[in-house]
C-alpha positions as CSV (number, residue, x, y, z in Angstrom):
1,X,22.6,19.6,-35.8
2,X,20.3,19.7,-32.6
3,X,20.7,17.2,-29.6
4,X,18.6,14.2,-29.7
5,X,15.6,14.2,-27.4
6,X,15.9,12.7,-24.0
7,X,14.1,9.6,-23.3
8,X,10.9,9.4,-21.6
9,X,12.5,6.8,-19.5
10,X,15.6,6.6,-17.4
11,X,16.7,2.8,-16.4
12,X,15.9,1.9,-13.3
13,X,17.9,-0.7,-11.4
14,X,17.9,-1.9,-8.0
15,X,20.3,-0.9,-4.9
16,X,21.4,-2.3,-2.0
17,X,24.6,-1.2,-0.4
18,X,25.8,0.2,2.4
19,X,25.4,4.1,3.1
20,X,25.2,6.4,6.3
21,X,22.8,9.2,7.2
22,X,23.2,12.2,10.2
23,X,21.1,11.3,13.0
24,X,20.4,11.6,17.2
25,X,23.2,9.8,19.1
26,X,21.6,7.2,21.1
27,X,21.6,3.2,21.5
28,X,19.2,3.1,18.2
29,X,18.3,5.0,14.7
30,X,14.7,5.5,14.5
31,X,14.8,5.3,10.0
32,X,11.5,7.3,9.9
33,X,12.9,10.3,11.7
34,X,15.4,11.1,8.5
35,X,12.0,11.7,6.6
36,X,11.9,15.5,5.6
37,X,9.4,17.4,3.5
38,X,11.2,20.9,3.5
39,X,12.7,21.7,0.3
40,X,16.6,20.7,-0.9
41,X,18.4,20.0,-4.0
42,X,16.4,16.6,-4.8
43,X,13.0,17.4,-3.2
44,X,10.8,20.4,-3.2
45,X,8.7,21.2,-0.4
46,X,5.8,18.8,0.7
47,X,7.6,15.9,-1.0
48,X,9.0,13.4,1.5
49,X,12.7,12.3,1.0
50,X,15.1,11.1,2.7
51,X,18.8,11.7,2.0
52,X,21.5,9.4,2.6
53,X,25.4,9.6,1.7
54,X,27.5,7.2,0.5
55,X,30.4,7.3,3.3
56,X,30.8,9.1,6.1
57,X,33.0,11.5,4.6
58,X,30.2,12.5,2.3
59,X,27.8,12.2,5.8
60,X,30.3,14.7,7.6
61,X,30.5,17.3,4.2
62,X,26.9,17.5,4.5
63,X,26.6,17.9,7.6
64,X,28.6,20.8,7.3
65,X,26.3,22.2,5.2
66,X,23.7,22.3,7.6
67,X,25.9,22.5,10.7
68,X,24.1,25.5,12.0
69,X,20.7,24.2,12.1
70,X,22.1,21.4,14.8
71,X,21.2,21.4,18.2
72,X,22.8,19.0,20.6
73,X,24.7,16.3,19.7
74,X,24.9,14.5,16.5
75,X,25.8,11.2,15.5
76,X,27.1,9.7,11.5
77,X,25.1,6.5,11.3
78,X,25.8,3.4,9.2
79,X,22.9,1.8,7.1
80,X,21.6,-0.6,4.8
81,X,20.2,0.9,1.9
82,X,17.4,-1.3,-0.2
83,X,15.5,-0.2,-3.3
84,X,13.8,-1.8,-5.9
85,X,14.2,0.5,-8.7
86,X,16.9,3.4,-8.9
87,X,18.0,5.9,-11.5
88,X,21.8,6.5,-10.8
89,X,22.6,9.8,-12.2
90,X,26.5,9.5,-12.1
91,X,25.9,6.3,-14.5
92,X,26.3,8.0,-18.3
93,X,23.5,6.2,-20.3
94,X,21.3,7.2,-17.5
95,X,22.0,11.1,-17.7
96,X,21.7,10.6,-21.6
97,X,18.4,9.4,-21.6
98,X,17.9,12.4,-19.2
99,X,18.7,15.1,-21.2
100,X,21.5,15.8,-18.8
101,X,25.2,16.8,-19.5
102,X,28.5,14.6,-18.6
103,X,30.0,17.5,-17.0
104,X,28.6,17.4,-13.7
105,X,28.6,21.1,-13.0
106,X,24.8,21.2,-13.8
107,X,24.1,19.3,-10.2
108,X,25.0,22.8,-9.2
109,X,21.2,24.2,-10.5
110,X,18.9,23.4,-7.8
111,X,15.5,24.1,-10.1
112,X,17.2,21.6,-12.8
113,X,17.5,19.1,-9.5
114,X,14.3,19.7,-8.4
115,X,12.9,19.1,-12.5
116,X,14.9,15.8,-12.9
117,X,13.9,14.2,-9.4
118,X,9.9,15.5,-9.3
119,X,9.9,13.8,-13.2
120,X,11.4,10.4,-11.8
121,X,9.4,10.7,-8.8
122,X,6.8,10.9,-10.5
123,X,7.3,8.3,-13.6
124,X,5.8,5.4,-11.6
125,X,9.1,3.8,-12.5
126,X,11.7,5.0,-9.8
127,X,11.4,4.9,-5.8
128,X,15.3,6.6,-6.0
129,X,18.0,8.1,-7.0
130,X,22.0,8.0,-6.4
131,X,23.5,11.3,-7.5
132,X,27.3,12.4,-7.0
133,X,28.0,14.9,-4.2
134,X,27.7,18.3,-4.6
135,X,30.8,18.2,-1.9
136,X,33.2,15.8,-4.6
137,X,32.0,16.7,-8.5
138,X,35.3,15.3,-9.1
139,X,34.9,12.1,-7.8
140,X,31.8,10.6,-9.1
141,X,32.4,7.7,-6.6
142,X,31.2,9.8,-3.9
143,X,27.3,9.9,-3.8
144,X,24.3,10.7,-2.1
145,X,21.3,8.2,-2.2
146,X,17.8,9.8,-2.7
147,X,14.9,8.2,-0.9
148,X,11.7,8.8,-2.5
149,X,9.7,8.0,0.7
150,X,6.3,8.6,-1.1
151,X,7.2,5.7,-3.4
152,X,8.0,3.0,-0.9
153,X,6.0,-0.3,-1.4
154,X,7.9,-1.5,1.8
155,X,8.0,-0.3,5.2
156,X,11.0,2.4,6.1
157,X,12.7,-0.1,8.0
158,X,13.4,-2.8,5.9
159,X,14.0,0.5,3.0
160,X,16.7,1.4,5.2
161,X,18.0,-0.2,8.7
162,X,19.7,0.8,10.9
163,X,23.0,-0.6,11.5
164,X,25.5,1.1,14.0
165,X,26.5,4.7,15.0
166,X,29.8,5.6,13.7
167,X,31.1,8.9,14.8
168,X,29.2,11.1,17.4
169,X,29.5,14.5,17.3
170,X,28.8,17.5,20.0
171,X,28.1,20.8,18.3
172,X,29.2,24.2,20.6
């Protein structure tokens, strides 16, 4: 017997919680400067995103992923993440009407990444995602936040603000 076919539509749900992001030390977080359009796991290139993690272990994990691309220092920011209308791929009903396995191994797959986020992105429907960390598969309460930048009816800043620096970091 073959699979049943995904859903056109994955639920969308607003989000508002707090998260942190990698940033500049300094007395503020300019929100706009986290915008990139270079290719990842949930972005390809052109497309504006804007990654966030859910705590600052996550922050630091992914930061280590990247560490040698840093030059001076580096802080872990906290924010406050706002979005109307978010697809939370660790959520079960969501991933079904996806198409997408329970065993989260397939995050793994960057071009299966890239597929699920540019179809959301594109849906009309979704202005983010929250999707486990590629750092802790086994612990689905560790996420990242995807910011679909492109699909923001509000400005960055009230999207995500600033809130304090939290660890500051100075890279040899």
């Amino acid at each position: 017997m073959s699979a049943p076919a995904a859903s056109s539509h994955a639920p969308a749900a607003p989000v508002s919680a707090r998260a942190c992001c990698t940033g500049p030390p300094g007395p503020r977080l300019d929100v706009g400067s986290l915008t990139s359009t270079d290719a990842n796991r949930w972005s390809r290139d052109g497309e504006p995103t804007i990654y966030l993690a859910g705590d600052p272990g996550v922050a630091l994990a992914e930061l280590g992923r990247h560490w040698e691309e840093q030059q001076g220092g580096i802080a872990v920011w906290s924010v406050t993440l706002s979005l109307g209308a978010v697809a939370d791929l660790r959520d079960r009903t969501v991933r079904s009407r996806l198409g997408l396995p329970d065993d989260p191994i397939w995050i793994l797959d960057k071009e299966r990444c890239h597929s699920v986020a540019a179809r959301l992105r594109s849906d009309g429907m979704h202005d983010g995602l929250i999707v486990p960390s590629v750092a802790f598969l086994d612990d689905p309460g560790r996420w990242n936040a995807v910011v679909f930048v492109d699909r923001q009816t509000r400005p960055l800043d009230a999207v995500i603000r600033a809130d304090s620096q939290v660890i500051h970091l100075a890279p040899r």
